[in-house]
N, C-alpha and C positions, 0 to 999 in steps of 0.2 A: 504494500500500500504506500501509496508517494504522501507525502507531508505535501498540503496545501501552500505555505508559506515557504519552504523550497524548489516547488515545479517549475519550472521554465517555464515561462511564456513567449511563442514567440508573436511577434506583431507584425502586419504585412498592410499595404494598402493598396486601395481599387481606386484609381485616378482618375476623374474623370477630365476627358481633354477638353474640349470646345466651352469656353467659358469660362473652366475655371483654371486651365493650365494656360491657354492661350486665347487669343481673339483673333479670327481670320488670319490663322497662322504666325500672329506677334506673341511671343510669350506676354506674360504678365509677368508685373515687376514680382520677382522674388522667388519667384516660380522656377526659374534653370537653377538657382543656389538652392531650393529646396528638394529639388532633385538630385542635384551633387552630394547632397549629406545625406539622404536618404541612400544612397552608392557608396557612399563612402564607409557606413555604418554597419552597412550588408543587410538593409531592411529589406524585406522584400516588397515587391510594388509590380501593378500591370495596368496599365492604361485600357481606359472604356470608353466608347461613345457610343450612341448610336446613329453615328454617321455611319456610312457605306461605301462602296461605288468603287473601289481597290482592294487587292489586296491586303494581307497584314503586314507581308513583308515589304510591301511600296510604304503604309502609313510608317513602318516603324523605321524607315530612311529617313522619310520626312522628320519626323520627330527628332532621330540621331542629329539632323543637322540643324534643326531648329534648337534644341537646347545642348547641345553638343557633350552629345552623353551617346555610347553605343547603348542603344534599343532594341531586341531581338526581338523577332515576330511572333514567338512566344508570349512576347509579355502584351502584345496586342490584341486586344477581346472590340471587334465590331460588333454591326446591328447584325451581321450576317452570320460571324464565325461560329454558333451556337450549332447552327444547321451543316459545318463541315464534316461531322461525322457521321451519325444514322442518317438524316434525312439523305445525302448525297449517296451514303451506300444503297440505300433502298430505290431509290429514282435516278442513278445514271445512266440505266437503259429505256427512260420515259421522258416524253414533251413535257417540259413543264413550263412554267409563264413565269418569269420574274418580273417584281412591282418593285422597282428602284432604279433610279437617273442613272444612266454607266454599268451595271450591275449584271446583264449578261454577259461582259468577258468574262467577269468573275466568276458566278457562275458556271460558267465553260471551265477555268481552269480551275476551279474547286472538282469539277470532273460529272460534271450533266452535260452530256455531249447534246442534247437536243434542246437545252434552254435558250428563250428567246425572251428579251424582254417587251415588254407592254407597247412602245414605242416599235418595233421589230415584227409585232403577232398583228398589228394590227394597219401593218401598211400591204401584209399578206391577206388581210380581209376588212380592206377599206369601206364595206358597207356597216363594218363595227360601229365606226366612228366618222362618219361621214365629214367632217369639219377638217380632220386631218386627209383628205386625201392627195394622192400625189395624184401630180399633173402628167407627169411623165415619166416614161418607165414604168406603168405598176407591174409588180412581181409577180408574180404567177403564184397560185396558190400550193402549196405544198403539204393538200392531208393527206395526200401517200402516206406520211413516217405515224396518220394513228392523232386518235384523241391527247386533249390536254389531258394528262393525270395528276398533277396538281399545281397551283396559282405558291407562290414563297413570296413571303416580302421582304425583300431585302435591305433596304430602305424610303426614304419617303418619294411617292413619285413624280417624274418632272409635272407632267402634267395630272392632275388629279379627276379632273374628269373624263379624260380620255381615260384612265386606269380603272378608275369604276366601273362605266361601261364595258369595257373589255372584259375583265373579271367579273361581273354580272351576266354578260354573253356566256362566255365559257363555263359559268355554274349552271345556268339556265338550259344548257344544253349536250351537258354530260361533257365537255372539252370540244366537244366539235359544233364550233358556229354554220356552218355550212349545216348541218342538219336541223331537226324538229328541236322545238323547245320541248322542254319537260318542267313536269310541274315537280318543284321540291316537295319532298316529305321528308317527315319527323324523322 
């Protein structure tokens, strides 16, 4: 049995970046010095946001060179990085929809070879969202590769009403907009 008042404790922190480490990429005063003693001390610490749209190894460059401290991608937790492991092993062989600005390269190289994001699914079925269509060029539609099987949100999306819509198509109609609506149930 450990003695209460000799156990170790150890202490670690969850940082959150946009706000309260930096603003639009400027540290905030005090913030690289309180990171460097946090380093120095060997406290442990990993950076959060729930921003998106990159990897963790791109954000944790950025961060190294913004507060000039080596930051491993490890210590990087996105809005996304939660879904790198089950949800991707379960759906890399399935169309899925990503909801966030930038967010299907990601996606792609998290390893869902068929994700497309909102802005991408819906220039493939321009009668989704009739306001964005292209003028020229449209793409040809491609449900050869099979229904959506699920919508991820990765982060917030560029356009919010075009994401709705699209994501309300795609539930409305089992992943395939080109076919019948169906009514939800319980």
């Amino acid at each position: 049995m450990t003695d209460a008042t000799t156990e170790s404790k150890q202490v670690a922190f969850v940082l959150d970046i946009d706000g309260c480490l930096s603003r639009e990429g400027i540290p905030i005063p005090s913030a690289k010095a309180a990171l460097h003693r946090l380093r120095s001390t060997n406290t442990p610490f990993v950076f959060c946001t729930n921003g998106g749209g990159q990897l963790e190894s791109q954000r944790a460059e950025k961060l190294s060179k913004t507060f000039d401290l080596e930051v491993s991608p490890d210590q990087i937790i996105l809005s996304h990085t939660p879904l790198r492991e089950e949800v991707v092993e379960r759906l890399k062989d399935e169309r899925v929809l990503i909801v966030g600005e930038n967010c299907g390269p990601v996606a792609r190289a998290y390893g869902l070879a068929k994700a497309l994001e909102v802005s991408e699914f819906g220039k493939r079925h321009p009668s989704l969202f009739p306001r964005r269509r292209e003028a020229e060029n449209p793409p040809t539609l491609d449900d050869d590769d099979g229904p959506v099987k699920a919508v991820l949100f990765f982060e917030d999306p560029e356009d919010l009403g075009e994401a709705l819509q699209v994501v309300l198509d795609v539930i409305l109609t089992n992943g395939d907009p080109s076919g019948k609506r169906v009514l939800v149930e319980d």
